[in-house]
C-alpha positions, 0 to 999 in steps of 0.5 A: 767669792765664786767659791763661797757662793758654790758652797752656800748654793750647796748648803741650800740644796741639802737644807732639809728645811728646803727640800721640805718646802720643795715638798710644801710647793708641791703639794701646793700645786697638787691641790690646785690641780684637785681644785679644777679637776674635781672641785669645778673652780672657776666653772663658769656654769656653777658660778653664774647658779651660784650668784643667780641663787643668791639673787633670787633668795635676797630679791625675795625680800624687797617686797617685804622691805619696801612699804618700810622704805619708800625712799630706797625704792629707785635703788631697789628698781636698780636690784631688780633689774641687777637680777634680770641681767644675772638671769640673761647671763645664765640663759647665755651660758646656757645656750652658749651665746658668749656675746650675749654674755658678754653684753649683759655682763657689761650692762649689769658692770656699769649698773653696778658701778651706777649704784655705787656711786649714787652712794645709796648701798650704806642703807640697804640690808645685810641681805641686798648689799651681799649680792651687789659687788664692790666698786672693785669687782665691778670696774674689774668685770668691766674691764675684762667684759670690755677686753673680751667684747673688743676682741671676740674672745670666747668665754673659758667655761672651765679651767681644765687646761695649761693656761686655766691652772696658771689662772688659779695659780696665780689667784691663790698663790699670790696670797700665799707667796709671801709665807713661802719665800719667808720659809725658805729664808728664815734660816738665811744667817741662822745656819752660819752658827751650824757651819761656823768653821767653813764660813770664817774659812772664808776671807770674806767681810760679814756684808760681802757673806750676807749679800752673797746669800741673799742674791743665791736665796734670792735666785734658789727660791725664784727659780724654785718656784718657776720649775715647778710652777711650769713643770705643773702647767707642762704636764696638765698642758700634755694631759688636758691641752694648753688652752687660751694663753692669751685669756685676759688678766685684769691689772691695776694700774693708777686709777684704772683697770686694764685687761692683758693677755695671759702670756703678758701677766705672766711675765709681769707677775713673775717679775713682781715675785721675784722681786719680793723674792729679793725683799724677803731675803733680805728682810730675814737676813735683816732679822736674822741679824738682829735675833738670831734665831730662824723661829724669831724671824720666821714669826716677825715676818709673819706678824708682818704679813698679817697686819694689813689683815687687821689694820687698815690705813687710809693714809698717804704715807701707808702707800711708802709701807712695804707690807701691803705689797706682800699680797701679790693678788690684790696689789696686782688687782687693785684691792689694796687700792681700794681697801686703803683708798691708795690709788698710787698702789699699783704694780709698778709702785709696789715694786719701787716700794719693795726695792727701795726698802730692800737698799734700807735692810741692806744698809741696816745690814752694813751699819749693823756689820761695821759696827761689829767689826768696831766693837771687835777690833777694839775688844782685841786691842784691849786684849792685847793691852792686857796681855801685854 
């Protein structure tokens, strides 16, 4: 076993297929990196005009709209007095007043939440709904402004440091992590035909193999993915400084939302990742099985990630469907909560979820590997009756 594990480790090193996805995460990173430096993501002072414009030009409206709609008007009081927050909170950033910020943040979070559910939002413009959140945005801004009031936390007016990059890290490649370890693993099985010879030089059975593979697949990716993701961070943490590490992260948990510290949602955000890590393995050696083919698993798989971008389910039974545990992002965040109106679909339900499916593949797997091994035994046994 040891010996067959160092060889597929070493095949895995020399795929070009993977030292181009090596290449692929790089570069992944990199652009991140351009973002903050040179496109201001996450700059508090841009995004605050942003939204204060937004504001302005849909407010403008109100006066031409309410003669027509006189029984939106206490709603319409609301929008006003969103605005005035949204004002206080520029001239807050402006004058570097983070408690001030932070007090009118949480203010216009539970104002928003207000409007949400006096269920009036259905019946106001296209215009005036775009510039009030959803319901989950505002009980996630209520949850970091809580955190940050309760510990005196100063604002991060950009992220031009360590623990900034691991903030837009985490935001983009969570949607994104999914494609990335399927393109690592597409050819998991599909390769063995390459090397047909060396692998049946083996005395091992076909399921002893695959398990191999997968747990080194499982391992290779995961800790491909943490070097350089921490390689990154070290050298733009030497370069701009480490930054606030203990910055808070907002995570869903069932029914509520709660902020944790950087460091914190790194740990649970990395354990989630490799978890999918194994999900995935495991998924395209379940594929790899039954087409064949590394093109055929690698576009199954994404027909697979896909489908909650096209469908969405509100349904009991979709929260026992691994495929909204794909987006790492928006489970963490609580969006595929509330997009499928699932509230059981937090971190620790996704991870149970993505493991017990993992244990169905791997049984496919078995069942798939007996039954070949049957169908073999018995073409040699007819073999040899004829023969005889």
């Amino acid at each position: 076993m040891k010996a067959y594990i160092l060889y597929e480790l070493n095949l895995f090193i020399k795929n070009p297929k993977n030292k181009l996805m090596f290449l692929m995460l790089s570069t992944f990173l990199l652009i991140i990196g351009f973002f903050i430096f040179f496109r201001d993501t996450g700059n508090i002072e841009h995004t605050q005009y942003r939204q204060m414009n937004l504001n302005r030009i849909a407010i403008s409206t109100i006066s031409e709209n309410i003669g027509d709609n006189p029984e939106q008007s206490e709603l319409y009081g609301k929008l006003y007095d969103q605005q005035q927050l949204v004002a206080s909170q520029d001239v807050a950033i402006r004058f570097e007043e983070d408690s001030w910020f932070v007090d009118s943040g949480l203010d216009l979070a539970q104002l928003q939440i207000d409007m949400h559910n006096s269920n009036g939002l259905d019946n106001l413009d296209d215009e005036l709904r775009v510039i009030v959140p959803s319901l989950h945005q505002a009980e996630t801004n209520q949850a970091f402004l809580a955190y940050m009031d309760e510990e005196s936390f100063p604002l991060l007016r950009n992220r031009e440091h360590a623990a900034g990059f691991l903030i837009t890290f985490f935001d983009s490649f969570g949607v994104s992590s999914f494609v990335f370890l399927l393109l690592f693993t597409c050819s998991i099985l599909s390769t063995d035909r390459v090397h047909k010879s060396m692998v049946e030089g083996y005395p091992l059975s076909y399921e002893q193999k695959t398990a191999s593979k997968v747990m080194i697949y499982t391992i290779a990716c995961f800790v491909t993915m943490v070097l350089l993701t921490v390689s990154f961070t070290g050298i733009i943490g030497v370069i701009s400084g480490a930054g606030p590490l203990d910055y808070p992260m907002v995570m869903y948990q069932t029914n509520q939302y709660r902020a944790v510290p950087l460091s914190s949602y790194t740990l649970r955000y990395g354990f989630y990742i490799l978890v999918l890590a194994m999900h995935v393995s495991t998924l395209s050696a379940l594929l790899n099985t039954l087409t064949k083919n590394m093109y055929a698993t690698l576009f199954s798989g994404l027909i697979l990630f896909v489908i909650p971008f096209l469908v969405q389910v509100e349904n009991p039974l979709w929260r026992w469907i691994p495929l909204h545990y794909y987006q790492v992002s928006s489970v963490l965040s609580g969006e595929s909560a509330y997009l499928t109106g699932q509230s059981q679909m937090a971190y620790g339900y996704g991870i149970v979820v993505l493991l017990l499916w993992s244990a169905v593949f791997a049984a496919i797997i078995y069942l798939y590997g007996q039954l070949v091994s049957i169908d073999n035994d018995n073409d040699s046994r007819n073999l040899a009756r004829y023969s005889g």
